[in-house]
Each structure stands twice: as C-alpha cells, then as structure tokens.
N, C-alpha and C positions, 0 to 999 in steps of 0.2 A: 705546259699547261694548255689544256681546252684555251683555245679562242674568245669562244663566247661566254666562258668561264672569266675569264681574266679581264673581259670587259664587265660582266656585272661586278667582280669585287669591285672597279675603281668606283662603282657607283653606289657601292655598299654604306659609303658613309654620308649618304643623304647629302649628300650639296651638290649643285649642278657642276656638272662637266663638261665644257666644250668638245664640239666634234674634232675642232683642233688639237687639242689636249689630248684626246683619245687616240686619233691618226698618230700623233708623233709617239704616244707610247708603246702602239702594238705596232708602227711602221709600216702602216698602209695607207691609203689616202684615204678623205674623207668620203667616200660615193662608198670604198668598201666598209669603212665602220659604218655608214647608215646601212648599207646591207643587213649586219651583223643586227643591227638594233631593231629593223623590220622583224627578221627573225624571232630576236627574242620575244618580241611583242604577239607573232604570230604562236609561239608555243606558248604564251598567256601569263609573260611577266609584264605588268603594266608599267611601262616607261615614257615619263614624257618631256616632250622640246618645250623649253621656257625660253621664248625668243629672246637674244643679246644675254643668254647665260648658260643655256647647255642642256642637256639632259638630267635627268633625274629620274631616280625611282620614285613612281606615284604613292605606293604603300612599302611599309617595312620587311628585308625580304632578310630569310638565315639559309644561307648554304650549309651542305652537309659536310662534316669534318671529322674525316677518322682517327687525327690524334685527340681531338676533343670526346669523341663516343667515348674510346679507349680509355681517356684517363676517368672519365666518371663510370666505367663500370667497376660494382666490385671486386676484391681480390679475387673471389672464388669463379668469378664469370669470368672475370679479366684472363687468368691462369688456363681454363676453358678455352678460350679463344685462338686459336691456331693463327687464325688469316681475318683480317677486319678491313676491308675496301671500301672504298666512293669510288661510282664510277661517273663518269660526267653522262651520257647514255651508252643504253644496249639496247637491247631487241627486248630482252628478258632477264630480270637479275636469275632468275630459279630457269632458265634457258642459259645463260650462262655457265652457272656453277655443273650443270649437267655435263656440258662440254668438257669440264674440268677435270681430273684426279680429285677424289675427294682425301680430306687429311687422314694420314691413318691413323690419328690420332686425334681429340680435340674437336671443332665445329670451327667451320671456314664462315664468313658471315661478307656476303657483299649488299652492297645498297648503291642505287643510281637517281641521280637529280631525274632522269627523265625514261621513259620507257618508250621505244617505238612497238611495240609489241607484248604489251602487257596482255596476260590472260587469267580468266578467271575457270570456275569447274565447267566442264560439256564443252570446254572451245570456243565462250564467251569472251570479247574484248576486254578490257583492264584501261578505263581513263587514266592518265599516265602523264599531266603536264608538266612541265619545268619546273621543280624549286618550287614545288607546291604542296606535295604531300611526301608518304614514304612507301618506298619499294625497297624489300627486304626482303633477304633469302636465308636461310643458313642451310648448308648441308651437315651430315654427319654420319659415319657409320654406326652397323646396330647390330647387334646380336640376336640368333634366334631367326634367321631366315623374314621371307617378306610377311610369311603367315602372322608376323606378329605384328606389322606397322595397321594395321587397319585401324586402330583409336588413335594414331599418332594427331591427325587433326584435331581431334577432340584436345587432346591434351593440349597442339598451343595454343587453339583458341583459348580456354580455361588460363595458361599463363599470360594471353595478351589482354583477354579482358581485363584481369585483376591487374594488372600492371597499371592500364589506361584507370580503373575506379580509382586504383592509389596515386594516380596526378590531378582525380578532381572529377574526374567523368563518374559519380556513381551511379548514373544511369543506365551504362553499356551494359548490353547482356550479349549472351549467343543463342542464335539461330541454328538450329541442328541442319546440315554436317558440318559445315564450314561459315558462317556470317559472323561476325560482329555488328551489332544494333544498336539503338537506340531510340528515344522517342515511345517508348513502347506503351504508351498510357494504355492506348483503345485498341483497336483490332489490325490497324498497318502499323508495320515495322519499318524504322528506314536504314538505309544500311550506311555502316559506318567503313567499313574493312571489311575480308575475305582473306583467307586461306587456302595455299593448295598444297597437299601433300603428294609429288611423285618421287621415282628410285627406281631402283632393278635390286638384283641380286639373288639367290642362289635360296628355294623354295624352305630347305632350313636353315641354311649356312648362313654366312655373312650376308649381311642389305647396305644399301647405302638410301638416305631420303632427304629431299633436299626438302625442304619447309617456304613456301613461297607466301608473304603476308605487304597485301595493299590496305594501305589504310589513309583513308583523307583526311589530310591537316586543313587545310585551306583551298578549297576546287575553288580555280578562276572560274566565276558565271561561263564563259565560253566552252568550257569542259563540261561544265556541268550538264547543259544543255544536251548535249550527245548524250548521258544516262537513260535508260530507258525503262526503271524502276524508283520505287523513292528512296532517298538518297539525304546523308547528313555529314558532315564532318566535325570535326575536331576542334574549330574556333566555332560551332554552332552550339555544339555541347559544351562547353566550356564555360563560351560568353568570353572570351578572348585569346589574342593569339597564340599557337600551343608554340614553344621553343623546338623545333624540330632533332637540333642535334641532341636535346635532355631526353622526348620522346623517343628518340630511336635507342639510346642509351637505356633507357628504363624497360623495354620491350626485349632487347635484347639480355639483360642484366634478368630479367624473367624467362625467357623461353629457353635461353641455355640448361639450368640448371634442371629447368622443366625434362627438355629433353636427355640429360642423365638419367635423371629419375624414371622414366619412364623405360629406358632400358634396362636398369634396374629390375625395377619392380611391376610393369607393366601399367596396364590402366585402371585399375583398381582402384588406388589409391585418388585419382584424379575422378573416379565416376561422383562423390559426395561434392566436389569442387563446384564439377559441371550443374550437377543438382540445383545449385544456387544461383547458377547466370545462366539459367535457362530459360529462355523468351517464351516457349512454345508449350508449357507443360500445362497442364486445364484450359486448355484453349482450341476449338474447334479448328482443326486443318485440313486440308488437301492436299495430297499424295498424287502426285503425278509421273509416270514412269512409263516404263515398255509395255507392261502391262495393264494401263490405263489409268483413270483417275480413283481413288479412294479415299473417304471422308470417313472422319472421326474425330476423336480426343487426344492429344495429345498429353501422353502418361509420363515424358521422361525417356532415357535412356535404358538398354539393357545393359548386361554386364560384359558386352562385346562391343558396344555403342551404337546396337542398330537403335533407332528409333519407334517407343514402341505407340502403338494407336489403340486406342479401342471403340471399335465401328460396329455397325448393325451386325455384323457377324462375329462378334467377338474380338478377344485381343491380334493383334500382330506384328510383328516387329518388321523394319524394313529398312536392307543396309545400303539402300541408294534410291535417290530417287527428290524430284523440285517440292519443297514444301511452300507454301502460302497460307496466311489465316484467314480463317472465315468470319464475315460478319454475323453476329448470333451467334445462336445455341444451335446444337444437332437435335433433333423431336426426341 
C-alpha cells in the first residue's frame, strides 16, 4: 500500500494520533512521518498537530474503494465491468488507460485519489488534489470505425448529468461540447466537471475511446485558487458533503450502460436527453475558433451534435470550437 495512503487511513477515524504511534506503524522515524504529513497537507488534505495528542484530520475525509464502487453498482453495470481500479496517483487516469490494452470485451474503469497531470479539451490543465474530488476514466471498444465516436461526449455528459440530478444536484446541466454546470440562473455558468473523449482506431473498422470525466466533490480553497474560470462543486450544490465512493458508483452505474447504448444505436436516441440539460439553448453565445469569433443564439444541438447558432447571417452549426454567454440580448 501507498505510504501516504496508509498514513491517512490511520487517521481516518478522527481521533488524534501520535507521530509516535504513526513511526512505529509504518517503521520510519518520526522526522520522516512529519515528511509524509507536510506532503499531504501540501497536496491540500487539511491535517492538523493538537499539541500532547497527535495529528488529526481537520475535516471529514472518504477515500476511494473499488471493492465498495463494485459492490454498489448494478448487476447489469456490474457484469459490464471488466477491470474497476483506484489508483493512489498517475499523471492521467484517461493517460493511463491509453497506455493500456483496452478489454476486448466489457469497459476497463480506473480512478485515482490524485492527478499530477490532469487535462482538460485544447491541452488545458485539470485541478487535480488529493482525496478531493473524482478522476474517472473508462475505456471501451466500438463498433463502426472512429467516424462514428464524434457524439460519444455528448452522450456521457447526458449520463453524468442525469446521474449527478438523481443524487440531488437538479441544477447541473451541460455546456456544449463537453462541461457540466451549474448555477445557471443569469448569464455565467460555473463549472462543475468536464469530459474528454480520445482513442484511435481504424477509419471504419474497430475504435477504441477512452472517456475521461473530472468532476469536483470538494476543491480545497488552495486548488481552487489556481482555476482560472468560474468554478463550483459538489458540496456547493448539494449543501453538503457528497460520499465520494456512492458518487463514483452512481456515475459509473450511468455511463456504462450509456456507452452500450450508444454503440448500439448511435446518438439519436440521447440527442432528446441532451435537449433537456442544455445550458446554452435561447441564450446569446460566443463561438471562438480558428476562424474567429461568432455571435449568435444558441438553438441546440444538430443531429450529428454540432452546435447549432443562429447569427446575423443566419443558421450554422459548428463541430468545435470555446463557447461563452453573453450578457443580453443580440439586436
């Protein structure tokens, strides 16, 4: 077991612990468990010295636990599930699974306490602290060459939203292509999670796609601070602490079957889904791309999931590219 793993369980059960207690369990001295515990503190688990009694955790903390996911998902996801990981960290759960063989069968699913290299769409960073929020990935092969993954993010966002509104969050919606939201009253949005869908494989033939989804339980202040957009999580929507291992169970227990379905039957059946948790639909946007800035209405998706607009020049759909709302009306 992780080091620093096995020193937060002993502290898991909220009562202080001596540095001494702790030395003689992991069999180091004390100068290297205080090492261990600057560390944790430095990756933004709040722990603190109660003089003449020990350490202690400041706030309530759930490590992630794959026989616990495992057993709360259902049968039919359960059965779905090939390969179901905690990792203590990596660079990238969805950098990971890349490296991997994907199952030939089934959906591989890893998750890690911490990311040193978390990324979002364009090669944007991914806040990433300790035992804070969730980093999830699942790969899976697909049928029908790569031509056909381009709605695959639509589609989990649509499974993670619904999944998050059925724990309580019925505020989350999605941001086209990839965001989960919330807050959405007036004209910003703050973001909740992100999605990334990459893969390779063979222009008709067989694909592989790994499905990459960050989403904030609980951003230590410290973390949060480095964001450089507005930003919400999971105990904010809520109004209190989300159980993280129930969360990643109920996210997954949704996007599996999601992604069956969608090889299946394509994205069709999910375009009326998205319909409904769509943040951006009658609302003035901005289209920013290679090709410069464009302003319009946002109509909704097409039936391929470009995004479609309608601007001074009439309709247009557009299958990439930064959206933002606008305050107002367009004249």
């Amino acid at each position: 077991m992780n080091p620093e793993r096995a020193l937060l369980e002993r502290l898991l059960a909220g009562t202080p612990v001596s540095g001494d207690a702790l030395a003689r369990a992991s069999g180091q001295t004390r100068a290297a468990v205080w090492k261990r515990i600057e560390a944790l503190r430095m990756a933004g688990v709040p722990i603190e010295a109660r003089r003449g009694r020990g350490y202690v955790l400041a706030q309530p903390l759930e490590l992630l636990d794959a026989g616990l996911i495992r057993t709360a998902l259902p049968a039919e996801a359960a059965a779905e599930v090939a390969a179901l990981e905690v990792a203590w960290s990596l660079d990238s759960t969805s950098s990971e699974l890349l490296r991997r063989a994907t199952p030939a069968s089934g959906v591989a699913v890893l998750l890690a306490e911490r990311q040193s290299g978390g990324r979002g769409r364009r090669g944007r960073g991914w806040a990433s602290p300790l035992a804070a929020n969730l980093y999830l990935s699942l790969s899976r092969r697909f049928a029908g060459g790569l031509a056909r993954l381009g709605g695959l993010g639509l589609v989990a966002g649509v499974a993670a939203a619904e999944a998050l509104q059925a724990l309580g969050a019925a505020q989350v919606r999605l941001k086209w292509p990839n965001d989960l939201v919330a807050n959405d009253a007036g004209p910003g949005l703050r973001k909740l999670g992100g999605l990334l869908v990459e893969g390779g494989g063979e222009h008709a033939g067989p694909a592989r796609a790994v499905v990459g989804l960050g989403l904030n339980l609980r951003m230590p202040p410290a973390a949060g601070a480095t964001i450089d957009q507005p930003w919400t999580d999971l105990a904010a929507v809520l109004g209190a602490e989300p159980a993280r291992n129930q969360v990643a169970a109920r996210l997954i227990a949704a996007l599996v079957p999601a992604l069956m379905q969608f090889d299946r039957e394509g994205l069709a059946p999910f375009l009326p889904r998205f319909a409904a948790l769509d943040a951006l639909a009658g609302r003035p946007v901005r289209i920013a791309g290679a090709g410069g800035g464009h302003d319009g209405i946002a109509l909704g998706v097409a039936a391929d999931g470009a995004l479609r607009v309608r601007g001074a020049g009439g309709e247009r759909s557009f299958h990439a590219g930064e959206v933002s709302v606008r305050a107002g009306a367009l004249p």
